[in-house]
C-alpha positions in Angstrom: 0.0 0.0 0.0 1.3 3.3 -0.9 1.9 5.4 1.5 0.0 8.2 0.2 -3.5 6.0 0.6 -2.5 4.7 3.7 -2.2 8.1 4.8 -5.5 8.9 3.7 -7.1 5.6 5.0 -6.0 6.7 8.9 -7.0 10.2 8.1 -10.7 9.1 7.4 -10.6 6.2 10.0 -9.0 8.9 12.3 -12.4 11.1 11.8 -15.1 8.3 11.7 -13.3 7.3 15.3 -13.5 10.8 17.0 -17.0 10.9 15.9 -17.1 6.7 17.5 -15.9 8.2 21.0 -17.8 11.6 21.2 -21.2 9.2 20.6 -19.9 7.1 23.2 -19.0 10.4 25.6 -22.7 11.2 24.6 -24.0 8.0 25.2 -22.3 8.0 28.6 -23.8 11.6 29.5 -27.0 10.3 29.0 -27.2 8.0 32.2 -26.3 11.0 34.7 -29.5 12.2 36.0 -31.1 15.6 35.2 -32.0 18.4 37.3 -35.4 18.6 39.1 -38.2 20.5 37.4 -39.2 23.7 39.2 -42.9 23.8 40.4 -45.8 24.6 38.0 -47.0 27.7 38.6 -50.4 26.2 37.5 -51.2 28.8 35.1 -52.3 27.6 31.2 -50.5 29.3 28.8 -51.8 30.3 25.4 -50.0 28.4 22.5 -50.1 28.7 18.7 -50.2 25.0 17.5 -49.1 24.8 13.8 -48.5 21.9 12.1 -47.5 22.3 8.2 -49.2 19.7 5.7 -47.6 19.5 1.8 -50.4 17.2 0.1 -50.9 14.9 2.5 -54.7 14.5 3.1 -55.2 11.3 4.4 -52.5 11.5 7.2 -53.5 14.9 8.0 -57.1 14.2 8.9 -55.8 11.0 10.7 -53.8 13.2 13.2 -55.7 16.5 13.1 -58.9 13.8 14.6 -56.3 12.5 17.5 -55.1 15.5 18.3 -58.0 17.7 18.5 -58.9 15.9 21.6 -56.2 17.8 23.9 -59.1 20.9 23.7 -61.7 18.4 25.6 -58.8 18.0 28.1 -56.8 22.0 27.5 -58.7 25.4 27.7 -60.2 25.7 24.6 -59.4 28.9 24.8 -55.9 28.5 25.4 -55.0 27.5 22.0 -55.7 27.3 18.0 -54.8 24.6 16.6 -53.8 25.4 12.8 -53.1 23.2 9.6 -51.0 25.1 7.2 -52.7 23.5 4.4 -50.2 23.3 1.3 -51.6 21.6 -1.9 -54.8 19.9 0.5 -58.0 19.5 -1.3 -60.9 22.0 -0.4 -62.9 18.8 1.1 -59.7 17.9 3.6 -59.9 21.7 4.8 -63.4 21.6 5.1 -63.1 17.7 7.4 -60.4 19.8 9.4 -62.5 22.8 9.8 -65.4 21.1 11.1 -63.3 19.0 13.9 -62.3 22.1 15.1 -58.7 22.9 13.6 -57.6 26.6 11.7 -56.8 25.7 8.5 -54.1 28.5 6.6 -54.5 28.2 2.8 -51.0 29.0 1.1 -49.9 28.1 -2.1 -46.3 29.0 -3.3 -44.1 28.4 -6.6 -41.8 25.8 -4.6 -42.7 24.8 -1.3 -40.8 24.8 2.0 -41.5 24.4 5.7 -40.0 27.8 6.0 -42.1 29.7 4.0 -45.3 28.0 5.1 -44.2 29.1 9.0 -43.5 32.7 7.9 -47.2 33.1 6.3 -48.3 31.2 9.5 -46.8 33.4 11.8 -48.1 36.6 9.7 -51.5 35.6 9.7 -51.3 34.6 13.3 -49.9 37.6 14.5 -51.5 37.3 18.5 -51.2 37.4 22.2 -49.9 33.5 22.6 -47.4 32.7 25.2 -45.8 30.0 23.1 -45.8 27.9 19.5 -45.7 24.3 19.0 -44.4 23.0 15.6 -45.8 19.5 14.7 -45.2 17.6 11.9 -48.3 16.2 9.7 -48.6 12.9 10.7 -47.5 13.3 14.6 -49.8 12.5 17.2 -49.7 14.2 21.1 -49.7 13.0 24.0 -52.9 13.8 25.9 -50.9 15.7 28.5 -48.4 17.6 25.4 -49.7 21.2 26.4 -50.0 21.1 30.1 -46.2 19.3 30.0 -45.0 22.5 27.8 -47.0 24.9 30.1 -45.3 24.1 32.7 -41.8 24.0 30.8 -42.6 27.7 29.8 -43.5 28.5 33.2 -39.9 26.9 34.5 -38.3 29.6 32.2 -37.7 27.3 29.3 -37.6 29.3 26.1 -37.0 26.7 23.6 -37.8 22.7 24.3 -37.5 20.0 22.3 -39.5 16.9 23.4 -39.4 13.4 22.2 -41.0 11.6 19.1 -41.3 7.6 19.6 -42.3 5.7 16.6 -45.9 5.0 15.8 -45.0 2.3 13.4 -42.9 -0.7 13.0 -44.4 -2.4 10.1 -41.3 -2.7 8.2 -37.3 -3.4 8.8 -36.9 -0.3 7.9 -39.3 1.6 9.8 -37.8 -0.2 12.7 -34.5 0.6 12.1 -35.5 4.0 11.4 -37.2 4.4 15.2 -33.9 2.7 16.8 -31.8 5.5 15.1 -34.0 8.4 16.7 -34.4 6.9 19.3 -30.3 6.2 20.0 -29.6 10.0 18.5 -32.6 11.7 20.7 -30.8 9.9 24.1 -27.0 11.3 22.5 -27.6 14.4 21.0 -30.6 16.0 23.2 -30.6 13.7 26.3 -26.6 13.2 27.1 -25.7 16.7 25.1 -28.1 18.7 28.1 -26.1 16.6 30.5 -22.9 17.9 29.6 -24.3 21.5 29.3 -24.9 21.8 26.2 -28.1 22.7 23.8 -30.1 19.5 22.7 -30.4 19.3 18.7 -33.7 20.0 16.9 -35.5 17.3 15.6 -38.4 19.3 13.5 -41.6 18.6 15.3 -42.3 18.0 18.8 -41.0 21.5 19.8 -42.5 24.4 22.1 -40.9 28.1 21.4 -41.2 31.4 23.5 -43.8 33.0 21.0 -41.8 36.3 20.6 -39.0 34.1 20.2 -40.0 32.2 17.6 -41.2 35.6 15.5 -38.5 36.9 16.0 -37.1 34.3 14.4 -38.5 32.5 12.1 -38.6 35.6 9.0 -34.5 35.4 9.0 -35.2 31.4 8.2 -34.4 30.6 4.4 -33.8 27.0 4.2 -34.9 24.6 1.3 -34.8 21.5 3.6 -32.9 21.1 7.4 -35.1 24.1 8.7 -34.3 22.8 12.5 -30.8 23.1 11.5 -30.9 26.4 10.7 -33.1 27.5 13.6 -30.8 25.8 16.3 -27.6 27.6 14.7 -29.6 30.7 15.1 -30.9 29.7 18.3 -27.5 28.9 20.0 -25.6 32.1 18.2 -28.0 33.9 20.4 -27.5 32.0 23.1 -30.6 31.1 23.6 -30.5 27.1 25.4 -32.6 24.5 23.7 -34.0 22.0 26.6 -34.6 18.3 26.3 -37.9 16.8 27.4 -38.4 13.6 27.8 -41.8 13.8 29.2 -43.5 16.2 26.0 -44.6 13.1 23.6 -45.2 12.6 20.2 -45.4 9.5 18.3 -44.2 9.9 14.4 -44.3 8.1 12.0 -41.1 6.6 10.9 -40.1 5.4 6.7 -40.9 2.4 5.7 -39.2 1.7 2.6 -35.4 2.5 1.4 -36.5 4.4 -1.0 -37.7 7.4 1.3 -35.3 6.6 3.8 -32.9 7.2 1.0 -35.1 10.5 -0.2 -35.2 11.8 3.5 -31.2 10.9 4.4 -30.4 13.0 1.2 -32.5 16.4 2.4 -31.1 15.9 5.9 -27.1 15.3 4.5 -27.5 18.0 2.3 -28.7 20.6 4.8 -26.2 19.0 7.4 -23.1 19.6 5.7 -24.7 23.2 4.3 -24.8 24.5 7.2 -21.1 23.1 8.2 -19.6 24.3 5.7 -21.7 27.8 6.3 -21.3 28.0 9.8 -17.6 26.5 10.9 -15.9 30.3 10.3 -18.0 31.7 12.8 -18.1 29.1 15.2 -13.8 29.3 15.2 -14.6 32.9 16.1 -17.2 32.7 18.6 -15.3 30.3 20.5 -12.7 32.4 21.5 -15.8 34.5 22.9 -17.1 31.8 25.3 -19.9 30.3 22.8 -19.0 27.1 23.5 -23.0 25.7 22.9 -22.7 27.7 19.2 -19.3 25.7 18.5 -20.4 22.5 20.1 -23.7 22.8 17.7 -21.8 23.5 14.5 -19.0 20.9 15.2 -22.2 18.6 15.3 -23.0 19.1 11.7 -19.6 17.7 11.0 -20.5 14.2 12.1 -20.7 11.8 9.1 -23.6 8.9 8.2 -24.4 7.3 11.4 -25.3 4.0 9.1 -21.9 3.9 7.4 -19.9 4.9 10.1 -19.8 1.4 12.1 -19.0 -0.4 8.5 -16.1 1.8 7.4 -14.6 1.4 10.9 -14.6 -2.3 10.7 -13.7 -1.7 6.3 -10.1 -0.2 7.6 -9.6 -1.8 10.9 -9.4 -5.2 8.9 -7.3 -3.1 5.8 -5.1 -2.0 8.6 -4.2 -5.2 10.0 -4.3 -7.1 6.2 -1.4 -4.6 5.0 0.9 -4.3 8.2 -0.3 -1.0 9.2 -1.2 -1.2 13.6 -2.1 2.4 13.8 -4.6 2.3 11.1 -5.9 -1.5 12.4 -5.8 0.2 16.0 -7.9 3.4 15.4 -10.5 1.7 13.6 -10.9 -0.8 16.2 -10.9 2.1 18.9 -13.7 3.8 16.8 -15.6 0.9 16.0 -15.9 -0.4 19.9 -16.5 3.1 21.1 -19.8 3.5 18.4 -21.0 0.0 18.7 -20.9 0.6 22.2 -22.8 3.6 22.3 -25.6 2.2 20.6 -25.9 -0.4 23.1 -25.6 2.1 26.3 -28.6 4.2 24.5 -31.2 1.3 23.1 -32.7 -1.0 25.1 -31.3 -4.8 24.6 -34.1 -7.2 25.0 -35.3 -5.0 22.3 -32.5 -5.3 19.9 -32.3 -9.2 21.2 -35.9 -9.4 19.6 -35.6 -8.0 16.7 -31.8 -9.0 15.6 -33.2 -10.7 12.3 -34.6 -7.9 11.3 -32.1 -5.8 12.5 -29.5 -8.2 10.4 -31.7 -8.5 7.7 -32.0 -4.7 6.9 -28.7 -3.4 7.3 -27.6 -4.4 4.1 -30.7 -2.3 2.6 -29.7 1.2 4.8 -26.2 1.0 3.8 -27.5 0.9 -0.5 -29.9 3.5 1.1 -27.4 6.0 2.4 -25.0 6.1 -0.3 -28.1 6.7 -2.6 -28.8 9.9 0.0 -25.5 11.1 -0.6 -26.3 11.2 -4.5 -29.8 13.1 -3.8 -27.6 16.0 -2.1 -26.9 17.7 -4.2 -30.7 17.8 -5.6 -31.9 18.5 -2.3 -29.9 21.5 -2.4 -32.0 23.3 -4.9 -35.4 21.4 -4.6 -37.4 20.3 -1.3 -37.8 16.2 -1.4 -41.3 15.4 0.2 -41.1 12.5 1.7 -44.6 10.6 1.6 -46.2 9.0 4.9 -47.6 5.8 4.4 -48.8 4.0 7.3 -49.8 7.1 10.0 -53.7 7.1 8.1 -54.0 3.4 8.7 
C-alpha cells in the first residue's frame, strides 16, 4: 500500500473514530440524572399550535382527529390549533374545519416548511405565550400542552420533546425508530447533560412565541429548517432543553427508498450548514460560545449507518497490510460507536428484533450512499417525503 493511501485511510478512519468516542461520551452523558423541574405555577399558557401539511390528506385528517382531543382536556381557549394547508383538497380543509382545527391556505411556486411558517406566523400575529411546531402525521400526547405549560412557566424558552415511533411495520421503519431513538438519548438527552443545547428534531418543539417571531422571518432553508433554527438559536445563546416527558409519536419510513429520499435532504442541509457556519463558530469560540461551537462541530458528524462499517472496512485493511495504527484506530472507533448504541437502546429490544435488525442493514447501507447522491438535488429542490402508514 502506498503510503499516500495509507495516509489517507488513517485520516478518514481517524475522523469516523472521534465521531465513534464523542457518541460514546454522549451515550455515557445520558445515564447522569437531570436536574429537578421547578414547580408549575399552575397557570395555562396560550399556545399557537401549527403543524404544516404538503399534500398529505389522508395523514393529516388521521392526526388533526387524534389530536383535536387535547381541547376536551386544555382550555379551549388556550390555543388554536392550525393546519397550514399546502396543496390539501378543499374537502380535507373543510373535514379539518369542522373538527375544530384553523386551517391557513398557502400556495407557493416551490414549497418549504420555512415559507409556510412565515405566512403562518403573519397571519397569526396574536397574544400567545408559546408555539408548537408538529409535523403532519404526529400525534400528542394527551398531556403535550400542560407538560409545555409548565416548561414555559420553568423559564424554558425553547424545548424539544421526544418523538417515539408509531409504526414498526417494516425493517426499515424499525431501524429508522432505533436510530431516533439512540440520536434523541445522544444528541438531546446526554448533550443537556454535559451542558450543552439539545439538537432539533423538526416537530415536537415548544418556542417562547416572541421568540419564535422573531425568528422565524431570518429562516431561508430549502430542507434542514431545524438546522438552521438551532444555529440561530445557539448564536444567540438562547438554550434549547430536552424533554423527555412532552410526547409525540411519528411516523417513521418504511421503505429504502424514502429513507434514502429523506437521508439525502437531511445530508445535504447537514453539511450546508457546516460548511456555512464552521468560520464563525472558530470565532465565537474564542468569545465563550461554546454551545454555538459544540452545535456547529455537530453538523460535522458523518452517516451514522456507514460509520460502524467503514470502521470495521479499515480496521481489517489496517491489520491485512501491516499497518497497527490504522488497524488500531478503527478498532478504537468501532468499539466506542457499537458501544454507544448499546448504552442508548434498550437490549431485549434489539435481542428481539436482531433478524430484522441483520436483515436490513444491508438495505440502509445501499440507502445512504443513494442519499448522498440526492444531495446535491436536495440543495435546490425540497424532497417530500410521503407518509404511508400514519392514516391506517
Amino acid at each position: 500500500m502506498s503510503s499516500i493511501f495509507l495516509t489517507l485511510a488513517i485520516v478518514i478512519t481517524a475522523y469516523l473514530a472521534i465521531s465513534g468516542l464523542y457518541q460514546l461520551v454522549l451515550a455515557l452523558a445520558s445515564k447522569a440524572k437531570g436536574k429537578p423541574m421547578c414547580k408549575f405555577d399552575g397557570m395555562p399558557r396560550k399556545f399557537l399550535v401549527l403543524v404544516p401539511s404538503y399534500k398529505e390528506d389522508a395523514v393529516i385528517t388521521h392526526s388533526t382527529k387524534k389530536n383535536m382531543a387535547l381541547r376536551y382536556l386544555y382550555p379551549k381557549s388556550k390555543f388554536d390549533y392550525v393546519v397550514i394547508s399546502d396543496g390539501l383538497k378543499p374537502e380535507t380543509n373543510a373535514v379539518l374545519r369542522n373538527m375544530g382545527a384553523k386551517v391557513h391556505e398557502v400556495q407557493f411556486d416551490k414549497s418549504t416548511k420555512v415559507k409556510s411558517l412565515k405566512s403562518a406566523m403573519t397571519a397569526y400575529d396574536g397574544d400567545y405565550d408559546g408555539v408548537v411546531l408538529l409535523d403532519a402525521d404526529n400525534t400528542a400526547n394527551v398531556n403535550y400542552l400542560f407538560r409545555s405549560s409548565h416548561y414555559l412557566s420553568c423559564g424554558h424558552k425553547v424545548v424539544q420533546g421526544i418523538r417515539r415511533a408509531a409504526n414498526e411495520q417494516t425493517s426499515i421503519a424499525l431501524m429508522d425508530g432505533l436510530s431516533e431513538s439512540a440520536n434523541t438519548e445522544m444528541l438531546c438527552k446526554g448533550a443537556n447533560r454535559l451542558g450543552f443545547s439539545s439538537k432539533l428534531s423538526g416537530s415536537s418543539m415548544v418556542f417562547d412565541y416572541q421568540i419564535f417571531k422573531d425568528l422565524i422571518y431570518k429562516l431561508e432553508a430549502i430542507g434542514g429548517f431545524d438546522k438552521e433554527l438551532e444555529l440561530a438559536l445557539t448564536k444567540l445563546g438562547i438554550y434549547i432543553h430536552y424533554a423527555e416527558d412532552l410526547v409525540v409519536y411519528d411516523e417513521k419510513v418504511a421503505s429504502a427508498g424514502s429513507f434514502a429520499k429523506q437521508r439525502g435532504r437531511w445530508l445535504q442541509a447537514q453539511y450546508t450548514f457546516f460548511f456555512k457556519s464552521i468560520g464563525s463558530a472558530i470565532t465565537r469560540l474564542f468569545r465563550g460560545q461554546f454551545d454555538y461551537f459544540h452545535k456547529v462541530m455537530q453538523l460535522a458528524l458523518p452517516p451514522r449507518v456507514l460509520t460502524p462499517f467503514g470502521l470495521a472496512f479499515f480496521s481489517a485493511l489496517g491489520f491485512i497490510v501491516g499497518s497497527p495504527l490504522l488497524g488500531f484506530i478503527g478498532l478504537a472507533g468501532l468499539v466506542a460507536t457499537v458501544g454507544s448504541y448499546f448504552l442508548v437502546l434498550p437490549f431485549m429490544a434489539l435481542m428481539k428484533n436482531s433478524t430484522r435488525i441483520l436483515s436490513s442493514l444491508p438495505r440502509l447501507v445501499f440507502s445512504t450512499f443513494k442519499a448522498l447522491s440526492l444531495m446535491n438535488k436536495s440543495r435546490k429542490t425540497f424532497i417530500h417525503t410521503k407518509h404511508e402508514f400514519a392514516h391506517k
